[in-house]
N, C-alpha and C positions, 0 to 999 in steps of 0.2 A: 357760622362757627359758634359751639356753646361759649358762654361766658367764661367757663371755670377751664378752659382749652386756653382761652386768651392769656388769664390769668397765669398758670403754667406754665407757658410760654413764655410771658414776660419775662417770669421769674427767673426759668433757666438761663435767659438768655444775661440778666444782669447780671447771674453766678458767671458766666460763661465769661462777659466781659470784666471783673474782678477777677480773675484767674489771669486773663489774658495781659491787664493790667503787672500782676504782680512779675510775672513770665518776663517781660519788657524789663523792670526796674532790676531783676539778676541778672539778666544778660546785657545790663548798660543801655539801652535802646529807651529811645522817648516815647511814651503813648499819650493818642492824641487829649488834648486840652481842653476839646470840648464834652468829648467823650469821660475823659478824669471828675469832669466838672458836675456833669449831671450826676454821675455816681454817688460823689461825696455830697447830694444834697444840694449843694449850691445853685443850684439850675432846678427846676423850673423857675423858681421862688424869685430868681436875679435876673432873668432873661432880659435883654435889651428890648425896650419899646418898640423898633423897626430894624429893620436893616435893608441897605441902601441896595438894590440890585445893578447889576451893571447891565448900560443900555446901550455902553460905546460898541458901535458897529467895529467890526475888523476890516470891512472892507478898505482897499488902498486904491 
């Protein structure tokens, strides 16, 4: 896939999710936080050093 296809893509998809974002805040409804977060910049730049995976079996 060219470069500038990616690019485009990205793009629209971040217009898509700032839309989608504002859609949510008229109709009272929460969007997701992490989702908000990358948007406004906050994210990548703050990302947590790790995060813990869960390894607890469900078996009973």
């Amino acid at each position: 896939v060219p470069l500038e296809d990616l690019k485009d893509a990205a793009t629209h998809l971040i217009e898509a999710l700032r839309m989608r974002n504002q859609y949510m805040e008229r109709i009272g409804n929460q969007f997701p936080v992490t989702t908000k977060r990358f948007l406004s910049g906050e994210y990548p730049a703050n990302l947590p050093k790790y995060r813990r995976k869960n390894t607890e079996s469900s078996e009973s």
